[in-house]
C-alpha positions as CSV (number, residue, x, y, z in Angstrom):
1,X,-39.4,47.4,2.6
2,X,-41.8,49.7,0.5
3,X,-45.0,48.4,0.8
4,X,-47.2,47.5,-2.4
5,X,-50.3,47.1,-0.2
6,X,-52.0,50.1,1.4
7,X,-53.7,49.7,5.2
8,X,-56.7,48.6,4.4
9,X,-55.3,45.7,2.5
10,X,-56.3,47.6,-0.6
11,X,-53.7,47.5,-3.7
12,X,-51.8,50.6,-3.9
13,X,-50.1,51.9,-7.4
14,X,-46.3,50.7,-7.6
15,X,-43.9,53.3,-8.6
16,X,-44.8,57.2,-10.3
17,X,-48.0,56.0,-12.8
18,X,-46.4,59.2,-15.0
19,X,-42.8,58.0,-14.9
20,X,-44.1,54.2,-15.9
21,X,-46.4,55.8,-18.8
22,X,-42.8,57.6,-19.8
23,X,-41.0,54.9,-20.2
24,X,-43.3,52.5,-21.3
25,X,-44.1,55.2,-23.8
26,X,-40.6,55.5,-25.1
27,X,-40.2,51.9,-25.4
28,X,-43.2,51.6,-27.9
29,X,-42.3,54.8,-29.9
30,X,-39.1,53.5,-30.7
31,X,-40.4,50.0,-31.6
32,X,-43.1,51.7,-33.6
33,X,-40.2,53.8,-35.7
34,X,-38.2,50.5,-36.3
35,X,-41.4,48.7,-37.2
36,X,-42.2,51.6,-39.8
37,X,-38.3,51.7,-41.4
38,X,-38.5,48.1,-41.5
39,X,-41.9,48.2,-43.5
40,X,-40.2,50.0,-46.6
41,X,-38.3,46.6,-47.7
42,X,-41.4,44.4,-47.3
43,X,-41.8,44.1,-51.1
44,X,-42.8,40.2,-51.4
45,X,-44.0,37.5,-49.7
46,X,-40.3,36.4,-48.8
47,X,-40.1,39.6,-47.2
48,X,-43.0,39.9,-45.3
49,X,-42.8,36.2,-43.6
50,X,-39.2,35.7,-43.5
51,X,-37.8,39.2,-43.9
52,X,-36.4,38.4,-47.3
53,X,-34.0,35.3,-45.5
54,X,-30.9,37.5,-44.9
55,X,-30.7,37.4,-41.2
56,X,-27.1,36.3,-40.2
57,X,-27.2,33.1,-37.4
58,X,-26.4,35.9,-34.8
59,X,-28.6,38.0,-35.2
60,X,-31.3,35.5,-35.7
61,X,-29.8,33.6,-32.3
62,X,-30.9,37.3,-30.9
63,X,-33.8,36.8,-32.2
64,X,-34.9,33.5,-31.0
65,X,-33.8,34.7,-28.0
66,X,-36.4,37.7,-27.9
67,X,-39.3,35.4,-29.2
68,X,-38.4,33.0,-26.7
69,X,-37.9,34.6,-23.5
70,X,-41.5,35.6,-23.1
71,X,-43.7,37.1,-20.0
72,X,-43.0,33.9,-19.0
73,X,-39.6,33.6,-18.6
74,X,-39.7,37.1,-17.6
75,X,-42.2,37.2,-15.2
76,X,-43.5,34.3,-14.4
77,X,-40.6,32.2,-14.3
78,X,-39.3,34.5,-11.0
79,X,-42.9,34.4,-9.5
80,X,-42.6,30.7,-9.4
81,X,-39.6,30.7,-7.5
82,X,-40.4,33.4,-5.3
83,X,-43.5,31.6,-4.5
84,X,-42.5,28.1,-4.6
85,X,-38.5,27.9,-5.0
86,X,-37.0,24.7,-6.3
87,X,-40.2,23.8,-8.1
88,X,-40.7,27.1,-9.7
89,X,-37.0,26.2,-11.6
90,X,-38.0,23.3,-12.5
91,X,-39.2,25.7,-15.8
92,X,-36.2,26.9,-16.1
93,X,-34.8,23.7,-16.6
94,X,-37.2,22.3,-19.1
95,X,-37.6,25.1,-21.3
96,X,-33.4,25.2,-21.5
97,X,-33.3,21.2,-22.0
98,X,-36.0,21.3,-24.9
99,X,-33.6,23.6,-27.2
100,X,-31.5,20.2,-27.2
101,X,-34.0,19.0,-28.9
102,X,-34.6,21.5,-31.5
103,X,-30.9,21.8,-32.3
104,X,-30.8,18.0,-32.8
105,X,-33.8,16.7,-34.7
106,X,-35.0,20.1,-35.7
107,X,-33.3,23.0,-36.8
108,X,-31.1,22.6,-39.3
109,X,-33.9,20.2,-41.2
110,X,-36.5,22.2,-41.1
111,X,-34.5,25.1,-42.5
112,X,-33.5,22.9,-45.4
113,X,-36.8,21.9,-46.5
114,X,-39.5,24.5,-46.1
115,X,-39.9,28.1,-47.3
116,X,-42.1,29.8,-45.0
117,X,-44.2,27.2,-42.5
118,X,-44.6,24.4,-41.0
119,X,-46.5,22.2,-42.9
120,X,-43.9,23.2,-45.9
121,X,-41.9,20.1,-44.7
122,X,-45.3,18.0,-43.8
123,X,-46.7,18.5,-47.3
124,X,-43.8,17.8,-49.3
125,X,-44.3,13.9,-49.8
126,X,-48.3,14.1,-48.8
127,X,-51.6,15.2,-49.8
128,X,-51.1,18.7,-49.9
129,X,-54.9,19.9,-48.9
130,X,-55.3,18.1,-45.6
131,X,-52.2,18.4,-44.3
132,X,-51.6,21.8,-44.6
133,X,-55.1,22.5,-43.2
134,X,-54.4,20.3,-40.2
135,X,-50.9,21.8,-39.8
136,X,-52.7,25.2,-40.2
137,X,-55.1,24.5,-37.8
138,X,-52.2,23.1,-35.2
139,X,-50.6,26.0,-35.5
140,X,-53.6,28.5,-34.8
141,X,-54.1,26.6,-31.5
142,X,-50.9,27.1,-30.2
143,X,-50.0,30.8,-31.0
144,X,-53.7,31.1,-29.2
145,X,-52.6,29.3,-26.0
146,X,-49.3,31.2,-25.7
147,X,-51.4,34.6,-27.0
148,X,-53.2,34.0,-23.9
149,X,-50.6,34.0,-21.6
150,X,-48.8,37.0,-22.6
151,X,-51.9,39.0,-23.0
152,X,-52.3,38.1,-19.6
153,X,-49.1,39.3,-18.7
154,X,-49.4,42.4,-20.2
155,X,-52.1,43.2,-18.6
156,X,-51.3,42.5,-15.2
157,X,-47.9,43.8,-15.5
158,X,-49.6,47.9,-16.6
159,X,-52.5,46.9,-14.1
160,X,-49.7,46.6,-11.2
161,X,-47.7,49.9,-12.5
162,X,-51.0,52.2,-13.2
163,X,-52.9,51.7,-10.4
164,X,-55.7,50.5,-12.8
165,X,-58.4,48.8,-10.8
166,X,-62.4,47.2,-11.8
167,X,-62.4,44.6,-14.9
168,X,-63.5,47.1,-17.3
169,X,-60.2,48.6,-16.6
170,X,-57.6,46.0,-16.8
171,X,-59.8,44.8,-19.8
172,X,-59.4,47.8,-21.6
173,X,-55.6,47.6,-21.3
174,X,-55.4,44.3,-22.8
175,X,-57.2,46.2,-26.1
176,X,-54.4,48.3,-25.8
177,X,-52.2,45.5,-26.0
178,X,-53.7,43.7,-28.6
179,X,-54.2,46.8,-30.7
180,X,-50.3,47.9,-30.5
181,X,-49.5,43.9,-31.2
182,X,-52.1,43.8,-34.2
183,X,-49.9,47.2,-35.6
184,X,-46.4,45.7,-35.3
185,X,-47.4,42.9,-37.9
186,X,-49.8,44.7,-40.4
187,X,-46.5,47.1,-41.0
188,X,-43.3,45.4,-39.8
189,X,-43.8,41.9,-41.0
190,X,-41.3,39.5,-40.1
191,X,-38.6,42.3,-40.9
192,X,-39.9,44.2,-38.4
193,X,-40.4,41.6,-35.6
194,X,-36.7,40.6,-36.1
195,X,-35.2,43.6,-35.1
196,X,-37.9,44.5,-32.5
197,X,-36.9,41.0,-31.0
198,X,-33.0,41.6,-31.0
199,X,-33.4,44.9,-28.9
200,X,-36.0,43.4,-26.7
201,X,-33.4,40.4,-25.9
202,X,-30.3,42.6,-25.2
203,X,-32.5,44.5,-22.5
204,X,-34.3,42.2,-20.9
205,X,-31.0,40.1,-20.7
206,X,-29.2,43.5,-19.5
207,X,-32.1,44.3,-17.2
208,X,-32.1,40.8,-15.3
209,X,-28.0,40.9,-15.2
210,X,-28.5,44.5,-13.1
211,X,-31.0,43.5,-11.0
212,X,-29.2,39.5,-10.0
213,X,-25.8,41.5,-9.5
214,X,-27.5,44.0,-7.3
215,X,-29.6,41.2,-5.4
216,X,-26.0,39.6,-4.7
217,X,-24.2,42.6,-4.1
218,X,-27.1,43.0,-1.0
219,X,-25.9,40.0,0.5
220,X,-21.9,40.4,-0.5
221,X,-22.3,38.1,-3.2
222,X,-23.2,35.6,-0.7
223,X,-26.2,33.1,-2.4
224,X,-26.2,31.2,0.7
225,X,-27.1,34.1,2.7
226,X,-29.7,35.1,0.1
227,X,-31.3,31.8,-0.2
228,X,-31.4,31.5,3.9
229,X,-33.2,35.3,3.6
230,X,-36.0,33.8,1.3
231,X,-36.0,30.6,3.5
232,X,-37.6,32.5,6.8
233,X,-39.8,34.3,4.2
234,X,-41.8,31.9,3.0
235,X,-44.9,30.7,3.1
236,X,-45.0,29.1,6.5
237,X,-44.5,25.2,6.2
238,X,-42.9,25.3,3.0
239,X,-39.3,24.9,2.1
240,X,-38.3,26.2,-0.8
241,X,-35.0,25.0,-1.2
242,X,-36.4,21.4,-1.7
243,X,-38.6,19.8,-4.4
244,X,-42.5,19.1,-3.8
245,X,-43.5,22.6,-2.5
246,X,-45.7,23.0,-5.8
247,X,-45.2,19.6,-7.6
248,X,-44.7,16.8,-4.8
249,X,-47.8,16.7,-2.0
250,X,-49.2,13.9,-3.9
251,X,-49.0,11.3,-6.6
252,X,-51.3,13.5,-8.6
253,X,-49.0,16.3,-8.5
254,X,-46.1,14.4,-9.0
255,X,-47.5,12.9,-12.1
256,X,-48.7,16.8,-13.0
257,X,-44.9,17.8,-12.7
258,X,-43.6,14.4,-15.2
259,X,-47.0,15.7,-17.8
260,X,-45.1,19.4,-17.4
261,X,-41.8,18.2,-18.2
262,X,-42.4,16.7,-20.8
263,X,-45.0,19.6,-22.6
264,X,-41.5,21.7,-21.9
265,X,-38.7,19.6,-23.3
266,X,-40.6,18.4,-26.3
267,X,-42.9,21.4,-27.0
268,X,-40.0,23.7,-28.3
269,X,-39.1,22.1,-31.1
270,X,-42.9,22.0,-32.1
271,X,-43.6,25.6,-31.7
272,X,-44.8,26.9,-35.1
273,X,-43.2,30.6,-33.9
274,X,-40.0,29.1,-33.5
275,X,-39.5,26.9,-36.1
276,X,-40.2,29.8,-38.7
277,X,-37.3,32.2,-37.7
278,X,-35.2,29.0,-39.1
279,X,-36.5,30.4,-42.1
280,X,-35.2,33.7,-41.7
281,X,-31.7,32.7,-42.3
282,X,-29.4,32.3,-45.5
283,X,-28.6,28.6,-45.0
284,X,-28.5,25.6,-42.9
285,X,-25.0,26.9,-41.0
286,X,-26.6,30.0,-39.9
287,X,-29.6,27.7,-38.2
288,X,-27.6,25.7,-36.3
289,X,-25.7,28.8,-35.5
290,X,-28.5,30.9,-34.4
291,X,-29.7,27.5,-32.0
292,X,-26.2,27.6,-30.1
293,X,-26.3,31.3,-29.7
294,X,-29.7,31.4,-28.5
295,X,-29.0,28.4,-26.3
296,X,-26.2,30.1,-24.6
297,X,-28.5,33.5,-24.1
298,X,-31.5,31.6,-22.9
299,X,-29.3,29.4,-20.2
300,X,-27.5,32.6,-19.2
301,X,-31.0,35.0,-18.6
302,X,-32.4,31.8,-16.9
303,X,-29.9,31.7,-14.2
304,X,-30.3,35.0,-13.5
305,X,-33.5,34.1,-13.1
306,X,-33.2,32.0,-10.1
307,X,-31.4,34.9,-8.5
308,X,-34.2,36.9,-8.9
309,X,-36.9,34.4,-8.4
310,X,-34.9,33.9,-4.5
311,X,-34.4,37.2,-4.3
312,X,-38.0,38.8,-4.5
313,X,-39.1,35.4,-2.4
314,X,-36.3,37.1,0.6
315,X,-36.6,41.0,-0.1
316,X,-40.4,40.9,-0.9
317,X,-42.0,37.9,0.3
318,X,-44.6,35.8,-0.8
319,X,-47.3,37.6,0.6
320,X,-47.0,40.6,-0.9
321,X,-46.4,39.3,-3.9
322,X,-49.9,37.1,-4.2
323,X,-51.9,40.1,-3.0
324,X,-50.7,41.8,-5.8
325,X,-52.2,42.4,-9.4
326,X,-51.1,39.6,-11.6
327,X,-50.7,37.6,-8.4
328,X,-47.0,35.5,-9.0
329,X,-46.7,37.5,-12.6
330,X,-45.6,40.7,-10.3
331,X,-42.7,39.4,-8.6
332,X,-39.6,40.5,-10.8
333,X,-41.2,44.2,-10.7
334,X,-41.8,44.4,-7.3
335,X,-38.2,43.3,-6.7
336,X,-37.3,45.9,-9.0
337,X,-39.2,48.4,-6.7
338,X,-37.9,47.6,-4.1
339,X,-34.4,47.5,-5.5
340,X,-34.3,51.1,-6.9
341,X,-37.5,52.4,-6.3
342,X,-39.7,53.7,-9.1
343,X,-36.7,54.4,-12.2
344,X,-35.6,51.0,-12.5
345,X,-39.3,49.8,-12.0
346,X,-40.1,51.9,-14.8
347,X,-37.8,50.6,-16.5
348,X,-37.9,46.7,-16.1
349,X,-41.3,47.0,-16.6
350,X,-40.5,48.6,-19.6
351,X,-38.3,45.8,-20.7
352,X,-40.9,43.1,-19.7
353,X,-43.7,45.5,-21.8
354,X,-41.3,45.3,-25.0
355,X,-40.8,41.4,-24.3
356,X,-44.7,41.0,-24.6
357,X,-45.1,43.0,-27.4
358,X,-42.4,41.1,-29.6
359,X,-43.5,37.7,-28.4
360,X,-47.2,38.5,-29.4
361,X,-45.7,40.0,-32.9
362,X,-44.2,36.9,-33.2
363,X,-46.8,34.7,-32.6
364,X,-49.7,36.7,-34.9
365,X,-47.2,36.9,-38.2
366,X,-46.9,33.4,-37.6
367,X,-50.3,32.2,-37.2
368,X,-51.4,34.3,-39.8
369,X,-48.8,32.8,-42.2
370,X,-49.8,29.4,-41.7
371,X,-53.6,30.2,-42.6
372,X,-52.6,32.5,-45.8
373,X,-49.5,30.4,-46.8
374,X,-51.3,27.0,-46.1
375,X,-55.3,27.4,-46.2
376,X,-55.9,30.3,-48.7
377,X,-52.9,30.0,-51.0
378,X,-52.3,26.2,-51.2
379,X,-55.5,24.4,-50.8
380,X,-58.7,27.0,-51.3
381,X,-56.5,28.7,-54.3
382,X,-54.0,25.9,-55.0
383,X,-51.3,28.2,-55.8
384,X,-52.7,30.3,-57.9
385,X,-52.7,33.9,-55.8
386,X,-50.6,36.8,-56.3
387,X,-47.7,37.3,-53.3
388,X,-49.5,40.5,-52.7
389,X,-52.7,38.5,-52.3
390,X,-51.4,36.3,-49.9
391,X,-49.5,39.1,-47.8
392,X,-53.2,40.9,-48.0
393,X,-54.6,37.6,-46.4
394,X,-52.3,37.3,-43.9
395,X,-53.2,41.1,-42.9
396,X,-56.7,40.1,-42.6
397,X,-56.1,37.1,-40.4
398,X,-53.8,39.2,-38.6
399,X,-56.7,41.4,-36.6
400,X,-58.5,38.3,-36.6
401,X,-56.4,36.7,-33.9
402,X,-55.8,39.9,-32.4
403,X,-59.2,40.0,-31.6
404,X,-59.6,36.2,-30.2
405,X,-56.5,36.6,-28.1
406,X,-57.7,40.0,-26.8
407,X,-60.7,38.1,-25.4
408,X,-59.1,35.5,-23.7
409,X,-56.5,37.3,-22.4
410,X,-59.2,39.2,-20.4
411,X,-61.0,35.7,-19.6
412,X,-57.0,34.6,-18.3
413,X,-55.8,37.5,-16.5
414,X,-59.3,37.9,-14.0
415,X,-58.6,34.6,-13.2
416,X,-54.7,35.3,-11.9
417,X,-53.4,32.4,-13.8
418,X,-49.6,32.5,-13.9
419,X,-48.2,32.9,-17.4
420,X,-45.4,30.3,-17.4
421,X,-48.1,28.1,-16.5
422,X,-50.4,29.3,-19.5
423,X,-47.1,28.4,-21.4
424,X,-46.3,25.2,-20.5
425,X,-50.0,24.3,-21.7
426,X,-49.0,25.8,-24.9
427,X,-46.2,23.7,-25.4
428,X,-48.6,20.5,-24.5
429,X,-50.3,21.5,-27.7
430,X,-47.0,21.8,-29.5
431,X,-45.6,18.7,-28.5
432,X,-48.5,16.8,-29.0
433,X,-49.8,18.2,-32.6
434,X,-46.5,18.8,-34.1
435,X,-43.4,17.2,-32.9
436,X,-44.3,13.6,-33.7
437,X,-45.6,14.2,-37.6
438,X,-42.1,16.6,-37.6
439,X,-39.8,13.7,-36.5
440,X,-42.1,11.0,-38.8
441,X,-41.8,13.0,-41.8
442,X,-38.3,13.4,-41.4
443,X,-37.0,10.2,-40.2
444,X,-40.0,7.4,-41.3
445,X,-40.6,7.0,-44.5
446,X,-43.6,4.7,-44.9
447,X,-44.7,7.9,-43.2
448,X,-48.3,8.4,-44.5
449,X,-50.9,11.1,-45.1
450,X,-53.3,9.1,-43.0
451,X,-50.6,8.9,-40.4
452,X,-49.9,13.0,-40.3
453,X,-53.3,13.7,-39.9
454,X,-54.1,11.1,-37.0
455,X,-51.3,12.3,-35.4
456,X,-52.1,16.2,-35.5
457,X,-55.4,15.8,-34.8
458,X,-55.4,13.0,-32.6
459,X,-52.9,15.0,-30.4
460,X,-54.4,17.9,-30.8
461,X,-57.9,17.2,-29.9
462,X,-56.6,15.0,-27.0
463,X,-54.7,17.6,-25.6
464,X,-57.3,20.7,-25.8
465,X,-59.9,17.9,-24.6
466,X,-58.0,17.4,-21.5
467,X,-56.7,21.1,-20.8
468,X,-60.9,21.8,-20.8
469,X,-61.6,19.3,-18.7
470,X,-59.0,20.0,-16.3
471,X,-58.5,22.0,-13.2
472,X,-56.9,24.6,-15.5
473,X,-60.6,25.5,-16.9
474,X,-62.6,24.6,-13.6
475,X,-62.7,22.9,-10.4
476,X,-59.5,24.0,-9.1
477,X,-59.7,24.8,-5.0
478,X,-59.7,28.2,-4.0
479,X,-56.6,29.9,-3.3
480,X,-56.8,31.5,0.3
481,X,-54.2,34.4,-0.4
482,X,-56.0,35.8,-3.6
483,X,-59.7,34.7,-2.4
484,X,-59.9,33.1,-6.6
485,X,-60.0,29.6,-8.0
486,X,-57.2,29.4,-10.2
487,X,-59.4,28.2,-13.1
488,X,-60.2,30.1,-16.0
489,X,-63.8,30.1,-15.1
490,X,-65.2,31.0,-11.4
491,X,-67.4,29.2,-9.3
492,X,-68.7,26.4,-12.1
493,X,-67.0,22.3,-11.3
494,X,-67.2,20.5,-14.6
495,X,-63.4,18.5,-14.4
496,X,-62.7,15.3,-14.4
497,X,-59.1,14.8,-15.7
498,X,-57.2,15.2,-12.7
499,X,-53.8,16.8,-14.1
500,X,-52.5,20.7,-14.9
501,X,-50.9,19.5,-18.0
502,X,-52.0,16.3,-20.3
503,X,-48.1,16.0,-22.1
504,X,-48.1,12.8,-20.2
505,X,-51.0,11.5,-22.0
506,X,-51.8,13.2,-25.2
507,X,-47.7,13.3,-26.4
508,X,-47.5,9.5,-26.7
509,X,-51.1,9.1,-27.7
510,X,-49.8,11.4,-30.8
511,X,-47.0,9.1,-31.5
512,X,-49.4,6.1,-31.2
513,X,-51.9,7.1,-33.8
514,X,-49.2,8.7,-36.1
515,X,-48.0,4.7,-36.2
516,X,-51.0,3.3,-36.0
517,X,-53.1,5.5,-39.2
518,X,-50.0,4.6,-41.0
519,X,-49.4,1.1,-40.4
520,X,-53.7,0.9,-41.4
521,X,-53.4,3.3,-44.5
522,X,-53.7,1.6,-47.7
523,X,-51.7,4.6,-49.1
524,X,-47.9,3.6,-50.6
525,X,-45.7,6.4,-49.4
526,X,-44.4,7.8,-52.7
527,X,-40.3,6.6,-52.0
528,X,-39.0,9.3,-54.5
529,X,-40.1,12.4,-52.7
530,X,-39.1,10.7,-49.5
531,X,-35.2,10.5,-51.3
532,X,-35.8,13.6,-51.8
533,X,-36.9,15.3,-48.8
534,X,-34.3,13.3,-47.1
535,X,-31.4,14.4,-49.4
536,X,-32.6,18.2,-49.1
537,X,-33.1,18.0,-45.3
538,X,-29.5,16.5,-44.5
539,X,-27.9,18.5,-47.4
540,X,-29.5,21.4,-48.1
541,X,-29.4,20.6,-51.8
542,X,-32.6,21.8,-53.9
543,X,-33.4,24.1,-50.6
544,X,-33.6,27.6,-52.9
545,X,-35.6,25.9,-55.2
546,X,-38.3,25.4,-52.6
547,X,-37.5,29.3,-51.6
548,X,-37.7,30.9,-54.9
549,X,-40.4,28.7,-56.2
């Protein structure tokens, strides 16, 4: 096996640094030229957020795909299973499960009744000012908590390929990061993220179908053989063909893996990111269409996945991989090192570079469509702003987030936290925030504003509460194989909620207060707009009203 660690225990660089630089370079220069083209038809606001709602269920299934299959299902995802095995799946599984969901009770809905956010469809029969600043303010959270994780990706992933060592280093490539991402939607736009996103998807689904059929063709196409290999490397004592290697030592953990199943099967559907490429289609057929054809792409990748996962746990081995940069984020790239040395290291890594780029694209248009769409234009100016002047906003608030995610990306990846872990807390926040005023709003009407914003906040405070008072933040033992704490925060104890995730608490406390500020409101749910929001969700009838309005 190539080594990844010199003698004295010290990191050495993976691969040619100048051959990685290559093709990392040519991945963002062509990016960059289909961000510019795409800029040249970004003439309105429709444009700009929804890339003028002319992209076919396919291509937006694509899409989804791209935004969807982040660092995490990349690269943490197969770090989890080389490291732990069955329970490193177990993401897998959720994350697959929760698009159930979204096809269901979600999609097709949301695509009928809103024109560019969110809180489009949890405005229409409410106050308008509150709940669009508490959706707004939802949705800033969680683009921030999966920003995190993918800037952490990113910068362990060019850490591990360019040798980069000290703080001030791998901080500095973060910047980079940031600074490319920050580009991508102050020109592209939605437009621009779209297609970035369909070219990301086919090669990172291409790149994880060569290296699974050459991990196979290793062992003759025998799995068996394959998962025996990555049996006898484990970490000694653990089996990682059975559950509880990560999730099943106690009854702590065992509640910690029910709190993370949940965050993952109801979080999707809540994810302001994903809910706004429904709005990127012509009508309610392509959304549904665009769910089953990113359904089908997402299951597929994620078996290859587990091949991969087994397959760096067998031909790598745990060890190597946590005395790595990025820790369990470096497992698919070392696997691709050793698979076919430093070209196709260069260029999965290149694939997983694009992937973070047009997840973080993804995420910043979004957030900073919520706060222009929802804050400036509908409450602080009430609808009275120009398109341009809400595109101009949105710019603004843009770099903003940039910025904040560039920080604690830095914070996140000198801690080694794995980034399908930093996910999963992401959709915690999702799921508890949004999914329960989405399903009330479409499918209760005494619904009330009072309600909405008890549930958001409620949820969301509970949640972000909990994740700060957790072993996440601080507290968390010290990992003997890195020498860290995997807390955000070194050496300080201030946690007192014992769980990773807090779905299992703050998701049905969300539903509880949505019930309960609505049952105690004194406010009469107006019954018209309800007809109406129902007829226009399960119809589609008065939906380009609400676009060209």
């Amino acid at each position: 096996m190539r080594s990844v660690l010199a003698a004295d225990g010290a990191t050495a660089t993976v691969g040619s640094p100048a051959i990685n630089i290559s093709i990392f370079g040519v991945f963002v220069l062509v990016t960059l030229v289909i961000t510019f083209r795409a800029s040249r038809n970004n003439k309105s606001a429709a444009d700009y957020y929804a890339a003028g709602r002319n992209i076919s269920g396919t291509q937006n299934g694509l899409a989804i795909a791209g935004d969807y299959l982040s660092a995490a299902s990349f690269l943490g995802i197969a770090g989890a299973i080389a490291v732990y095995g069955y329970d490193g799946f177990l993401y897998s599984i959720g994350f697959l499960v929760a698009w159930l969901v979204a096809l269901l009770l979600v999609a097709e809905l949301m695509r009928n009744t809103a024109r560019y956010t969110m809180a489009d469809v949890l405005a229409f029969r409410m106050r308008q000012g509150p709940v669009r600043t508490a959706a707004a303010i939802s949705t800033l959270a969680v683009s921030l908590f999966y920003l995190l994780a993918q800037m952490a990706g990113a910068g362990g992933l060019v850490t591990l390929l360019l040798g980069v060592t000290g703080e001030a280093a791998q901080a500095l490539v973060v910047v980079l990061v940031g600074a490319l991402m920050i580009i991508y939607v102050l020109v592209g736009g939605m437009r621009g993220t779209t297609y970035v996103q369909i070219i990301k998807a086919t090669l990172l689904i291409a790149g994880a179908l060569v290296m699974t059929v050459w991990v196979l063709a290793l062992y003759g196409f025998n799995l068996s053989a394959l998962l025996g290999d990555s049996v006898a490397n484990a970490v000694e004592g653990r089996d990682v063909l059975a559950p509880g290697a990560q999730y099943g030592a106690t009854s702590i953990s065992k509640l910690d893996f029910v709190s993370l199943g949940l965050a993952l099967v109801f979080g999707t559907a809540g994810l302001p990111h994903v809910l706004m490429r429904f709005y990127t289609v012509p009508t309610a057929k392509d959304a549904r269409r665009s769910v089953v054809w990113a359904i089908w792409l997402i299951g597929i990748f994620y078996l290859f996945s587990l091949v991969i996962g087994y397959g760096a746990g067998a031909l790598v081995g745990p060890e190597t991989i946590l005395g790595a940069p990025g820790a369990v984020n470096s497992a698919a790239p070392l696997l691709a090192f050793e698979l076919g040395g430093t070209v196709l290291l260069g260029i999965i890594a290149g694939v997983a570079f694009a992937t973070i780029l047009a997840v973080v694209a993804g995420l910043t248009i979004t957030a900073s469509a919520s706060f222009a769409h929802d804050v400036y234009a509908s409450v602080i100016k009430k609808g009275k702003v120009s398109p341009n002047g809400e595109v101009k906003v949105a710019r603004i608030t843009a770099v903003v987030i940039g910025a904040v995610s560039i920080g604690l990306g830095i914070l996140a990846l000198q801690a080694g936290l794995n980034i399908a872990f930093l996910v999963a807390l992401a959709f915690a926040v999702a799921a508890s925030a949004n999914l329960p005023t989405i399903l009330y709003t479409l499918f209760w009407k005494r619904f009330t504003t009072q309600g909405a914003l008890w549930s958001m906040y409620g949820g969301l405070i509970a949640c972000i509460v909990l994740i700060v008072f957790s072993p996440v933040v601080s507290g968390a033992p010290v990992n003997p194989a890195t020498g860290l704490s995997p807390s955000l925060f070194q050496d300080v104890d201030f946690h007192w909620f014992p769980l990773n995730n807090p779905g299992i608490v703050s998701i049905p406390l969300s539903f509880f207060l949505g019930w309960l500020g609505t049952i105690l409101s004194k406010e009469k749910p107006d019954l018209d707009k309800n007809a109406e929001l129902e007829v226009r969700s399960l119809t589609g009838i008065g939906a380009e009203k609400a676009v060209q309005h």
